[in-house]
PyMOL CGO cylinders between C-alpha atoms (Angstrom):
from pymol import cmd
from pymol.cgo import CYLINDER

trace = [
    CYLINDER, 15.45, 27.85, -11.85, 12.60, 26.34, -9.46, 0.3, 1, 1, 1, 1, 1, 1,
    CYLINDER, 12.60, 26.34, -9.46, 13.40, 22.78, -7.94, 0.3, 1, 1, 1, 1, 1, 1,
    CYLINDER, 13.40, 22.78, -7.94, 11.02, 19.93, -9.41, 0.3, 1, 1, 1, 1, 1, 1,
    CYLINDER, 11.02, 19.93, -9.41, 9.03, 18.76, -6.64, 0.3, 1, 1, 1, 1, 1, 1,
    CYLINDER, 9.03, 18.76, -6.64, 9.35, 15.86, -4.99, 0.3, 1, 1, 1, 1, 1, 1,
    CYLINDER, 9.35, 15.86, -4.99, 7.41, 12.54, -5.76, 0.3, 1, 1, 1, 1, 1, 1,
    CYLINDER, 7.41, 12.54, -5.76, 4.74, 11.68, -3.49, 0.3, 1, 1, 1, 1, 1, 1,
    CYLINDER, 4.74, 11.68, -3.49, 6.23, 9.04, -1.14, 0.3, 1, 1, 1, 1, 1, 1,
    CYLINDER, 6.23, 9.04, -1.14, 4.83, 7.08, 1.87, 0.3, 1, 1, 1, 1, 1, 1,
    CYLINDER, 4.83, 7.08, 1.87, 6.72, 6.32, 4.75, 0.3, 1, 1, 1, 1, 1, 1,
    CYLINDER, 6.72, 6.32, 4.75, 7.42, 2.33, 5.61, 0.3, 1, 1, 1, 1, 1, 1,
    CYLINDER, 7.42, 2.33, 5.61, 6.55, 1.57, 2.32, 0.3, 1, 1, 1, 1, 1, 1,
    CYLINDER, 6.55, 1.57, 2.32, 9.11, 0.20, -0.67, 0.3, 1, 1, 1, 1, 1, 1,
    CYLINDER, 9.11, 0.20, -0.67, 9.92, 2.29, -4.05, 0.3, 1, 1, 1, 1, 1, 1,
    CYLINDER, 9.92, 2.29, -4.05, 6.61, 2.40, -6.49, 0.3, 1, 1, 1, 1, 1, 1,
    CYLINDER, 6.61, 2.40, -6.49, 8.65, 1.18, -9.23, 0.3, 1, 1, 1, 1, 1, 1,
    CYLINDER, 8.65, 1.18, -9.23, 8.68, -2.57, -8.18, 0.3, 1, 1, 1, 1, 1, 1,
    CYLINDER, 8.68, -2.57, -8.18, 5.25, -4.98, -9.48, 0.3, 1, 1, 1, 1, 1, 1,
    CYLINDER, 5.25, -4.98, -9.48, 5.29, -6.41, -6.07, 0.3, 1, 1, 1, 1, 1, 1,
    CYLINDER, 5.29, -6.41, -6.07, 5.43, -4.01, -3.03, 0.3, 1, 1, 1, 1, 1, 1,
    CYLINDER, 5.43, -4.01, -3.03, 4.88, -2.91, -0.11, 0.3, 1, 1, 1, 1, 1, 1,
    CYLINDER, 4.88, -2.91, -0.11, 2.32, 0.25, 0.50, 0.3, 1, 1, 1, 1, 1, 1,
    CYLINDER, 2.32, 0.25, 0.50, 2.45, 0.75, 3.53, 0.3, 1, 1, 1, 1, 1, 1,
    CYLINDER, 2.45, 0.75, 3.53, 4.15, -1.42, 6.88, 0.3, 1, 1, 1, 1, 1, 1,
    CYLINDER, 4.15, -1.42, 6.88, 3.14, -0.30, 10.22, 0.3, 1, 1, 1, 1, 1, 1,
    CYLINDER, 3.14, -0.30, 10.22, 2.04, -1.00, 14.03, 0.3, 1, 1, 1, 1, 1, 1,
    CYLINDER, 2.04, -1.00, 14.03, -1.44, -1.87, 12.67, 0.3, 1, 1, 1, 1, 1, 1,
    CYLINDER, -1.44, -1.87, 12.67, -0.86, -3.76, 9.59, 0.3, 1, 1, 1, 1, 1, 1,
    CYLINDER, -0.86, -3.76, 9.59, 0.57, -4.39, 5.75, 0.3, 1, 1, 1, 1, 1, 1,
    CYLINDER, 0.57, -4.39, 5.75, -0.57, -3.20, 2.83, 0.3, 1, 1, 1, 1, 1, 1,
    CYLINDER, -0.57, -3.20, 2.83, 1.13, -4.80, -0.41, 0.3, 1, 1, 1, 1, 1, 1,
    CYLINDER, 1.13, -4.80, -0.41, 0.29, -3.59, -4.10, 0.3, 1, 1, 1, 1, 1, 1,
    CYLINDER, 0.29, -3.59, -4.10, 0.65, -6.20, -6.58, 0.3, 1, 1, 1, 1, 1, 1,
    CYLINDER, 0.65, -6.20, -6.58, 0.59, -4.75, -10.85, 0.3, 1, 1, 1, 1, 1, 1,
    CYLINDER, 0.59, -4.75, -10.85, 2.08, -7.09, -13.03, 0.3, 1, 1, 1, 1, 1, 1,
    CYLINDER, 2.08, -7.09, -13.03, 0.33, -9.13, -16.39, 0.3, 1, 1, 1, 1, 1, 1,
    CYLINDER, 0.33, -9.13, -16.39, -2.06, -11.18, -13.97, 0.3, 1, 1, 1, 1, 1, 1,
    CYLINDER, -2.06, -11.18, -13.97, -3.19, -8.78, -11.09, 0.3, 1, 1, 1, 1, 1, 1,
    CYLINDER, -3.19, -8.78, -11.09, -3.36, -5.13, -10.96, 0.3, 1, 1, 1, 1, 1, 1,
    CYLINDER, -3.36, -5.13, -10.96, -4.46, -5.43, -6.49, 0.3, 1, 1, 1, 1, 1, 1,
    CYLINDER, -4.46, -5.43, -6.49, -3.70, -4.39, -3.11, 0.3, 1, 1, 1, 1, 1, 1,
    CYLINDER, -3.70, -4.39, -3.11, -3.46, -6.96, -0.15, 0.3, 1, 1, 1, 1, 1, 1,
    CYLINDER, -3.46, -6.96, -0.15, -4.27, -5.91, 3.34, 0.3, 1, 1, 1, 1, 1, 1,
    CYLINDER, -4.27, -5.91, 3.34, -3.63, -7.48, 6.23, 0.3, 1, 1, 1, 1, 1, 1,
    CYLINDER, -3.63, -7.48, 6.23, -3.92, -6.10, 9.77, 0.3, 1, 1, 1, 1, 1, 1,
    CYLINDER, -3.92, -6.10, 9.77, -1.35, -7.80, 12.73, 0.3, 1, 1, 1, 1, 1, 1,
    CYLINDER, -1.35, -7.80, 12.73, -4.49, -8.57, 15.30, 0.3, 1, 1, 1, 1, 1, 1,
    CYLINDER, -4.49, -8.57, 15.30, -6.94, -10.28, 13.26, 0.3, 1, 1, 1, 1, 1, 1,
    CYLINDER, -6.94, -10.28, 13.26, -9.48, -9.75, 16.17, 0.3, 1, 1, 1, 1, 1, 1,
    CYLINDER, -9.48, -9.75, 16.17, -9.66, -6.57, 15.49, 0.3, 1, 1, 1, 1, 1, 1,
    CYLINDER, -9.66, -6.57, 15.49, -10.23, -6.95, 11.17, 0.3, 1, 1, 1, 1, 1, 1,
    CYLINDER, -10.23, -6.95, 11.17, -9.51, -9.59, 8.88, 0.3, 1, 1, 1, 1, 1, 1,
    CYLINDER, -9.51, -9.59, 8.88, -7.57, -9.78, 5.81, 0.3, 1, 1, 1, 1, 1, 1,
    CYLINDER, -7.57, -9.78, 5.81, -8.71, -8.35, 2.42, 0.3, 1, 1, 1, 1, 1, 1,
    CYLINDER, -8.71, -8.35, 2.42, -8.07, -8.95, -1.14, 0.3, 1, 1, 1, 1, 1, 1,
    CYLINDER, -8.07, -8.95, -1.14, -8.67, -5.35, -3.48, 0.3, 1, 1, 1, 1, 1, 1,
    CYLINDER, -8.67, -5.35, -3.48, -9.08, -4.94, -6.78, 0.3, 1, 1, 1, 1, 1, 1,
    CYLINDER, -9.08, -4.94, -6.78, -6.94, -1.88, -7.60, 0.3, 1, 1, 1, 1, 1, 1,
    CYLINDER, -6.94, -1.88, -7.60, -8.90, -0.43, -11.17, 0.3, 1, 1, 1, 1, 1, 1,
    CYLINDER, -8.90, -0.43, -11.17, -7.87, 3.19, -10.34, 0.3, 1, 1, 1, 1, 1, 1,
    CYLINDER, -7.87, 3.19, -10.34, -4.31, 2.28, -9.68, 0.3, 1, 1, 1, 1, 1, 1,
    CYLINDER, -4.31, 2.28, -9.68, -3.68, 3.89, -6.03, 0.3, 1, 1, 1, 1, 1, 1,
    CYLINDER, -3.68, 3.89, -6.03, -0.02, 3.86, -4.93, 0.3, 1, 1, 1, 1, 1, 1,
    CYLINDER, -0.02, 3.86, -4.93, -0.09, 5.16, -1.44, 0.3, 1, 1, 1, 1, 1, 1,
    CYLINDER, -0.09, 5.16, -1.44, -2.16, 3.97, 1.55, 0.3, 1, 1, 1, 1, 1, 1,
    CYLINDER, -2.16, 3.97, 1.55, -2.41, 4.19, 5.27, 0.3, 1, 1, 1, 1, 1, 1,
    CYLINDER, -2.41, 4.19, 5.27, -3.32, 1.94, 8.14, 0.3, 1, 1, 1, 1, 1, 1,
    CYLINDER, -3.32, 1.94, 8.14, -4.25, 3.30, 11.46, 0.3, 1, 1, 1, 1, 1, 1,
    CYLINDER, -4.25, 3.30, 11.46, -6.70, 2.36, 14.97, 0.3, 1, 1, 1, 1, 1, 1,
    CYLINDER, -6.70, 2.36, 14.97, -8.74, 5.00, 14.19, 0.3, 1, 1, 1, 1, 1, 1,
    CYLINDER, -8.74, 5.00, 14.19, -10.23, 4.67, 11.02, 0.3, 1, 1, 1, 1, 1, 1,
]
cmd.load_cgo(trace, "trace")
């Protein structure tokens, strides 16, 4: 019998279960997902705001996993 793969998961980032959590926590920034009755979005916020500033998503196709980094 084959083993049932594994559920996409995303290092520094809390259980996808929970309405209010974390995506993704790293050197460069945070990225929280919020999906409950009055917002279905995804918070980002980088550590040095001289480099970006914060930003407030809409999340209409329901992503779940997201990444931060200096390059892109």
């Amino acid at each position: 019998m084959p083993t049932p793969p594994q559920k996409p998961f995303q290092p520094g980032s809390t259980p996808a279960h929970l309405t209010h959590r974390f995506m993704m926590w790293n050197s460069v920034g945070i990225v929280r997902g919020y999906n409950d009755e009055q917002d279905n979005a995804v918070d980002v916020e980088f550590h040095d705001t001289a480099v970006h500033h914060a930003m407030h998503l809409t999340n209409t196709l329901g992503h779940t996993l997201a990444q931060l980094s200096q390059e892109a």
